[in-house]
C-alpha positions in Angstrom: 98.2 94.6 46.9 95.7 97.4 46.2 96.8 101.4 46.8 94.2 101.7 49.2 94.6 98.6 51.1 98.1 99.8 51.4 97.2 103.4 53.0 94.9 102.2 55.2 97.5 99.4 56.5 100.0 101.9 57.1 97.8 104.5 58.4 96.8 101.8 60.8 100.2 100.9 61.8 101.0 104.3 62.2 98.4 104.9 64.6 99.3 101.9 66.4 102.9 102.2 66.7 102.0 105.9 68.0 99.8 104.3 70.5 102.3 101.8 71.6 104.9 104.7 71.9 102.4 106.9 74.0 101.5 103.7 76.3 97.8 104.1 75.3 95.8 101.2 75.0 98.9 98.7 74.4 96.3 95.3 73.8 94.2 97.4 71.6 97.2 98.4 69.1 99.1 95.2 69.4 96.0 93.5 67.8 96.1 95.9 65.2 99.4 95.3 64.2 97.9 91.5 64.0 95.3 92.4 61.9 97.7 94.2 59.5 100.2 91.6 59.4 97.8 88.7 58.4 96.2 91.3 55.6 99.4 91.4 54.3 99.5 87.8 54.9 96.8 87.7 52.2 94.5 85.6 55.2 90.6 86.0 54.5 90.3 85.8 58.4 92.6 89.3 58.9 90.3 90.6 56.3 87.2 89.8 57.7 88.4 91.2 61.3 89.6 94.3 59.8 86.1 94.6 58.6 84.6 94.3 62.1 87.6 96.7 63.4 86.1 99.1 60.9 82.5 99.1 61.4 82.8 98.9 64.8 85.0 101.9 64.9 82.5 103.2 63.0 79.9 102.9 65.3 82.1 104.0 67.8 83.4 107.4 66.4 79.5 107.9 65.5 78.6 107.8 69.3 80.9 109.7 70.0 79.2 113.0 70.7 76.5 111.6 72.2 78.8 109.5 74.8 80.5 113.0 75.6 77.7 115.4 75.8 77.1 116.8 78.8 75.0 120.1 79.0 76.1 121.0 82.2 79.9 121.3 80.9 80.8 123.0 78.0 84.5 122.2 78.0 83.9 118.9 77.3 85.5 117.1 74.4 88.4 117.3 72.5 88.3 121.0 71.7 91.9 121.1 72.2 95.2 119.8 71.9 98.7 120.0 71.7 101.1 119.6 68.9 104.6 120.1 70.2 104.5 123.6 71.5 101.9 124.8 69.3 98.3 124.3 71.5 95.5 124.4 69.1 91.9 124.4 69.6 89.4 123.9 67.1 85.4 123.2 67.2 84.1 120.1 68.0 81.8 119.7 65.4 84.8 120.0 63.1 87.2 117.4 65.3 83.7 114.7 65.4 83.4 115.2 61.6 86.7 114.6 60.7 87.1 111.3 63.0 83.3 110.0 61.4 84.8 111.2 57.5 88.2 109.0 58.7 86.0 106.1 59.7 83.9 106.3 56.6 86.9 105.9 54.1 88.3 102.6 56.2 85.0 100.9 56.0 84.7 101.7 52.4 88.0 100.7 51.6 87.9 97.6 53.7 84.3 96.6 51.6 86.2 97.4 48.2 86.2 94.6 45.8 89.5 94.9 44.8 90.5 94.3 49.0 88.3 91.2 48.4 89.8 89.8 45.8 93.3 90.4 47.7 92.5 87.7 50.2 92.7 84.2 49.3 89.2 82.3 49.1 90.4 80.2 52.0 88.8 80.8 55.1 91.6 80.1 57.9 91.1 80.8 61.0 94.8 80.4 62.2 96.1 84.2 61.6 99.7 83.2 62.6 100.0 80.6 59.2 
């Protein structure tokens, strides 16, 4: 298994697990764990929907700002949070250009030959085989 295939499948089940834990989006994160599993799986079908799951988040973390702009409210966004007892608040600019640079690096690892080649030629549609 390529290096990168293997961060990005266990920054992705990080995420997920964290999301489970926090009760946040629960469907969303349980189908990413299925999409990392039949990766690992070496199915073409988990590697062409963790290509979709990364464009489309993608396009998603690129509309980002304009989804949450809102002249009329300045405190807007996620200028802040929390970790443990230390509250932190940064720019947005700097939190949206992080997420986009994040987003970037699983699309172009997920479009790497090397992740191609990974995958068996065999297109099944069956993730659970």
């Amino acid at each position: 298994m390529p290096k990168r295939l293997i961060a990005l499948l266990l920054f992705l089940t990080v995420a997920s697990i964290s999301g489970l834990i926090a009760n946040q989006g629960v469907l969303f994160c349980v189908l990413t764990l299925f999409i990392v599993v039949a990766v690992a799986g070496k199915q073409k079908t988990g590697l062409l929907m963790l290509r979709l799951y990364t464009v489309l988040q993608l396009m998603l973390v690129s509309m980002l700002p304009v989804m949450l702009h809102e002249p009329d409210n300045l405190a807007n966004g996620p200028s802040s949070f929390d970790l443990g007892a230390w509250q932190g608040k940064l720019p947005d600019w700097l939190i949206f250009s992080v997420l986009i640079v994040i987003a970037l690096l699983q699309v172009w690892i997920a479009f790497t030959p090397k992740v191609s080649a990974y995958c068996s030629t065999k297109v099944n549609m069956n993730i659970m085989s």
